[in-house]
MMTF fields as JSON, N, C-alpha, C and O atoms, coordinates in Angstrom:
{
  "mmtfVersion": "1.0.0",
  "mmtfProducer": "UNKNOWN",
  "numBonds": 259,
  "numAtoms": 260,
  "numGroups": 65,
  "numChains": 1,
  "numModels": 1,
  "chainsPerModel": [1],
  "groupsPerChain": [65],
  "chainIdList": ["A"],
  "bondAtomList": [4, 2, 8, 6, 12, 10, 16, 14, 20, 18, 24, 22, 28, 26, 32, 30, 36, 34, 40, 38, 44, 42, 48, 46, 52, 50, 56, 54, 60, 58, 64, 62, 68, 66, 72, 70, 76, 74, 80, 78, 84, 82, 88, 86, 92, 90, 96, 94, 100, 98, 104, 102, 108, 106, 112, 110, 116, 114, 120, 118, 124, 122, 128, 126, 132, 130, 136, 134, 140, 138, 144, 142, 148, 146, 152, 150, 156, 154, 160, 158, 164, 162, 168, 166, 172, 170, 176, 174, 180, 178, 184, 182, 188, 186, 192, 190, 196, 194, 200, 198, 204, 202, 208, 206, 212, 210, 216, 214, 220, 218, 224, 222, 228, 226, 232, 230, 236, 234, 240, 238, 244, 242, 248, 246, 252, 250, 256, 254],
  "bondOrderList": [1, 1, 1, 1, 1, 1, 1, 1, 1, 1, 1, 1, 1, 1, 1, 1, 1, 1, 1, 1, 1, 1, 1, 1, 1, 1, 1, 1, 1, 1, 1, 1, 1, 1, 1, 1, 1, 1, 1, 1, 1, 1, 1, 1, 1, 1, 1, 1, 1, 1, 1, 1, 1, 1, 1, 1, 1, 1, 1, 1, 1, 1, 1, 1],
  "groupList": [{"groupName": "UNK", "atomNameList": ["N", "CA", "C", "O"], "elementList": ["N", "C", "C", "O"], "formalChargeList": [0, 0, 0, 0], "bondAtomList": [1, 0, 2, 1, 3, 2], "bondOrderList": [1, 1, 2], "singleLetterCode": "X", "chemCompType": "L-PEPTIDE LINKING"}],
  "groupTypeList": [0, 0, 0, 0, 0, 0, 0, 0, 0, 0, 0, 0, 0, 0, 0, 0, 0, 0, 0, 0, 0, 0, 0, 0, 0, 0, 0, 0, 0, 0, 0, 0, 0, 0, 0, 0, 0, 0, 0, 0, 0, 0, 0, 0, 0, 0, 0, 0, 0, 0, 0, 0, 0, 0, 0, 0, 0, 0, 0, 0, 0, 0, 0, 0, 0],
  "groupIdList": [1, 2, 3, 4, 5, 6, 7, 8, 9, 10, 11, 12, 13, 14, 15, 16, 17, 18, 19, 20, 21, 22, 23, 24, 25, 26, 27, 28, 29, 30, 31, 32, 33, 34, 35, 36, 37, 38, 39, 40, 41, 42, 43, 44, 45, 46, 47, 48, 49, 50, 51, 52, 53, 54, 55, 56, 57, 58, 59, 60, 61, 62, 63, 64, 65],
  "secStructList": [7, 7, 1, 7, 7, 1, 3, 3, 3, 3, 3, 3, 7, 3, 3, 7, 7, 6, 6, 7, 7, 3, 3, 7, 7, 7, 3, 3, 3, 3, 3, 3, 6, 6, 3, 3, 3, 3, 3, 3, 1, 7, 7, 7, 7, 1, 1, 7, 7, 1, 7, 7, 3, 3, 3, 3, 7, 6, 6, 7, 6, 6, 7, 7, 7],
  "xCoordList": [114.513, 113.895, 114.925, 114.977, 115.828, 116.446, 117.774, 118.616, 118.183, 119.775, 120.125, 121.116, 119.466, 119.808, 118.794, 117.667, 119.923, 119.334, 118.28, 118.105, 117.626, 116.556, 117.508, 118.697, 116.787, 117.794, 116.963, 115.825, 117.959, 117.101, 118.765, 119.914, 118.302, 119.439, 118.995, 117.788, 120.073, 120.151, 119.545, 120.075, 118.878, 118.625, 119.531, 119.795, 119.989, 121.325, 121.205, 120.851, 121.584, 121.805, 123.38, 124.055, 123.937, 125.359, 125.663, 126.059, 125.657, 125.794, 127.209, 127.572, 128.03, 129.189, 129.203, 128.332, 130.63, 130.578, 132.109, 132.945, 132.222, 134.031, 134.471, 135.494, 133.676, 134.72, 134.767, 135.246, 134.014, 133.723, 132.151, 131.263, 132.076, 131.059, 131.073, 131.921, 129.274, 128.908, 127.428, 126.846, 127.105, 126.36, 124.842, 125.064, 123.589, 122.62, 121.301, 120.722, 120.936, 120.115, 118.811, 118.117, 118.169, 116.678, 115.519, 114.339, 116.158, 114.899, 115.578, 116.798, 114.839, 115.499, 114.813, 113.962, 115.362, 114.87, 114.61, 115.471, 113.412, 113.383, 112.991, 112.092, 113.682, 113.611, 113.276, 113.883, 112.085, 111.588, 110.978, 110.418, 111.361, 110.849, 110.892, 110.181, 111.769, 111.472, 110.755, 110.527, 110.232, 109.545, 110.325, 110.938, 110.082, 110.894, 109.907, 108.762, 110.071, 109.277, 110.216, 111.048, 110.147, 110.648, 110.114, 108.887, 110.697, 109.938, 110.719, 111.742, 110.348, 111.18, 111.148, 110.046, 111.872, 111.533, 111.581, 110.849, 112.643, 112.691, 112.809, 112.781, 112.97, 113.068, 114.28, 114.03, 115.027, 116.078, 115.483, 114.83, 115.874, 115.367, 116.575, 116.595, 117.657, 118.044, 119.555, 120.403, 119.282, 121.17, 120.836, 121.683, 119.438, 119.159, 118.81, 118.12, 119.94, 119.402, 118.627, 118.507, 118.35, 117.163, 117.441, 116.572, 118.702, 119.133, 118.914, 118.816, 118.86, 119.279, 120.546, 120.603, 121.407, 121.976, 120.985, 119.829, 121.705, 121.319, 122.459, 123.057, 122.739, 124.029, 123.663, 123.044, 123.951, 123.962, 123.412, 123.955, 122.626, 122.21, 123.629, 124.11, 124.428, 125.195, 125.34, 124.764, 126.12, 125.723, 124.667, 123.906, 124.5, 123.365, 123.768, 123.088, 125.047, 125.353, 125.653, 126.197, 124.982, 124.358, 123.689, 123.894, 123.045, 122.008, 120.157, 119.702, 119.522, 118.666, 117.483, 116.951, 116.953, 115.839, 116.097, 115.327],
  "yCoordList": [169.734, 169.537, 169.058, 169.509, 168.014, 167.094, 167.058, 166.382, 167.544, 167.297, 166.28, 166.35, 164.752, 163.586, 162.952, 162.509, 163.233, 162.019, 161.019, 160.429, 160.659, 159.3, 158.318, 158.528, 157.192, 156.331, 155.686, 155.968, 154.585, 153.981, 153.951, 153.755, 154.19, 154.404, 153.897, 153.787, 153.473, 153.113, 154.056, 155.149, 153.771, 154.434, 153.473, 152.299, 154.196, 153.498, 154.341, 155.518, 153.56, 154.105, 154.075, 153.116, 155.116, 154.201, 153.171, 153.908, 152.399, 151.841, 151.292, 150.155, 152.109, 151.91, 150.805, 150.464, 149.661, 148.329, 148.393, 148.614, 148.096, 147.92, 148.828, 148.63, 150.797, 151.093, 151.736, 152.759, 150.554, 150.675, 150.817, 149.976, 151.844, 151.798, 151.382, 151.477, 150.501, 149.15, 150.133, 150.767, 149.934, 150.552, 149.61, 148.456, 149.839, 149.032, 149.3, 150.369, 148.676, 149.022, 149.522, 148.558, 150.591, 150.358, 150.577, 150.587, 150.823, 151.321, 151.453, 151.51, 151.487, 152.557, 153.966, 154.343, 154.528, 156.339, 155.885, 155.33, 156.236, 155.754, 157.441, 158.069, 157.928, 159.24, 158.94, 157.977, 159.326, 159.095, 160.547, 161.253, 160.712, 162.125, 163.398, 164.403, 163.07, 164.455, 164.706, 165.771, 162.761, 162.947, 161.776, 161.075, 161.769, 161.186, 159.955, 160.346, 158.732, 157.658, 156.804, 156.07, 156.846, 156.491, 155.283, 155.296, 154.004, 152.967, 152.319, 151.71, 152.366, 151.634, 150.323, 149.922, 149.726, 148.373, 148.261, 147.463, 149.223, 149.481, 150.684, 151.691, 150.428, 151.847, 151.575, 150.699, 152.086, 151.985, 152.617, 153.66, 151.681, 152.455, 152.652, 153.547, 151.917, 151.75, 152.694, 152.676, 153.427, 154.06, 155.645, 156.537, 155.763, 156.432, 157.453, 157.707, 158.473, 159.801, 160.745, 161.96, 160.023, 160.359, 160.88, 161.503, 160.688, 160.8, 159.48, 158.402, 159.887, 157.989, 159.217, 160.445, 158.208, 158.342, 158.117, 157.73, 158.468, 158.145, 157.991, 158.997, 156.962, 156.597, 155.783, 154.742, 156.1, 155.06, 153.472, 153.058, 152.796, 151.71, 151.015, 151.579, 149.936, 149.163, 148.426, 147.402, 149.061, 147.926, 149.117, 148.551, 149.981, 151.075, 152.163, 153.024, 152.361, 153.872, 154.177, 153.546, 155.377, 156.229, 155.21, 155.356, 154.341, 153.829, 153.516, 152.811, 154.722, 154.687, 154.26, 154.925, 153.404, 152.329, 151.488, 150.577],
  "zCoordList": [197.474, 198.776, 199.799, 200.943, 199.267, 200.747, 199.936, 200.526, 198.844, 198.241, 197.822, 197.095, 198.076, 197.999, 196.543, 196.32, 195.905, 194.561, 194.378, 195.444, 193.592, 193.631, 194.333, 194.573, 194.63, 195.356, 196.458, 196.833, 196.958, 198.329, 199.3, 198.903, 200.44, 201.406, 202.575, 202.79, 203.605, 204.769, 206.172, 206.373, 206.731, 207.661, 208.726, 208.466, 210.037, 210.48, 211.994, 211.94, 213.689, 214.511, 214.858, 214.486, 215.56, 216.127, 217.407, 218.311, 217.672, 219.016, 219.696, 219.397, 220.629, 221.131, 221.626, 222.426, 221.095, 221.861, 221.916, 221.04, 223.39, 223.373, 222.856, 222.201, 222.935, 222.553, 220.782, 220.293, 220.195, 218.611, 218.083, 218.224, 217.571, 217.146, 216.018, 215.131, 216.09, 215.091, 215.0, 215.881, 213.443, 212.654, 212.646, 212.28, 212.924, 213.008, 212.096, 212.29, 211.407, 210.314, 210.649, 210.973, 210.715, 211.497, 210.58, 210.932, 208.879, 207.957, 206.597, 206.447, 205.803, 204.191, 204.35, 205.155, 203.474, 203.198, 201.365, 200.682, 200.941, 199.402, 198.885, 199.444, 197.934, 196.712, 196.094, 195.625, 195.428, 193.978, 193.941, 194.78, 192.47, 191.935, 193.262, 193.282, 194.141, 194.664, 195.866, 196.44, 196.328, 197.837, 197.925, 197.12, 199.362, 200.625, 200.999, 201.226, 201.099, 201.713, 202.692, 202.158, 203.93, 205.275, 205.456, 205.354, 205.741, 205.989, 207.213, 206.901, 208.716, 209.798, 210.233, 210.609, 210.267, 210.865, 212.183, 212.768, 212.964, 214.674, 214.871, 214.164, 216.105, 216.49, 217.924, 218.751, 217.991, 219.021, 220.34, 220.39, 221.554, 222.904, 223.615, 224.46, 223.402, 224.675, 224.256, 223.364, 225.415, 224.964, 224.018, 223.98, 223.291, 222.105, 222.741, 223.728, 221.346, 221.59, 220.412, 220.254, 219.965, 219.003, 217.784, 217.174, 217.272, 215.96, 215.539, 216.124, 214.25, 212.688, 211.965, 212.021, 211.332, 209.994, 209.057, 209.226, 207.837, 206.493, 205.497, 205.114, 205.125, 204.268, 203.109, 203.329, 201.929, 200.525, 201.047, 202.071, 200.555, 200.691, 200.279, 199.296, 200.775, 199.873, 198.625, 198.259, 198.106, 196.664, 196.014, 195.228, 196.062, 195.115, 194.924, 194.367, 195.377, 195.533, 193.505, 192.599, 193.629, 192.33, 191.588, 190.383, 191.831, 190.738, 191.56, 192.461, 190.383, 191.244, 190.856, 189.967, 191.235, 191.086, 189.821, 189.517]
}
């Protein structure tokens, strides 16, 4: 379905400061068996163009649940 292994991962915006972009957490993405469960805690307004990342949760990468 989505290529991405069981697992729980970062949902993530970029936000330019000085120049550097700093990575901001806004949710997990959770895989189990093959569906997708999205859970947000925000939602970005300001500056946003309506993308998220999705990157390895830290500390979990290939171990899944």
């Amino acid at each position: 379905m989505n290529g991405l292994p069981d697992g729980v991962y970062d949902i993530v915006w970029p936000r330019e400061d000085n120049s550097k972009t700093r990575w901001h957490q806004c949710g997990v993405l959770v895989i189990k068996d093959g569906r997708a469960n999205i859970k947000l805690n925000l939602i970005p307004t300001a500056n946003w163009d309506g993308w998220l990342k999705v990157f390895p949760k830290k500390g979990q990468e290939g171990v899944p649940f």
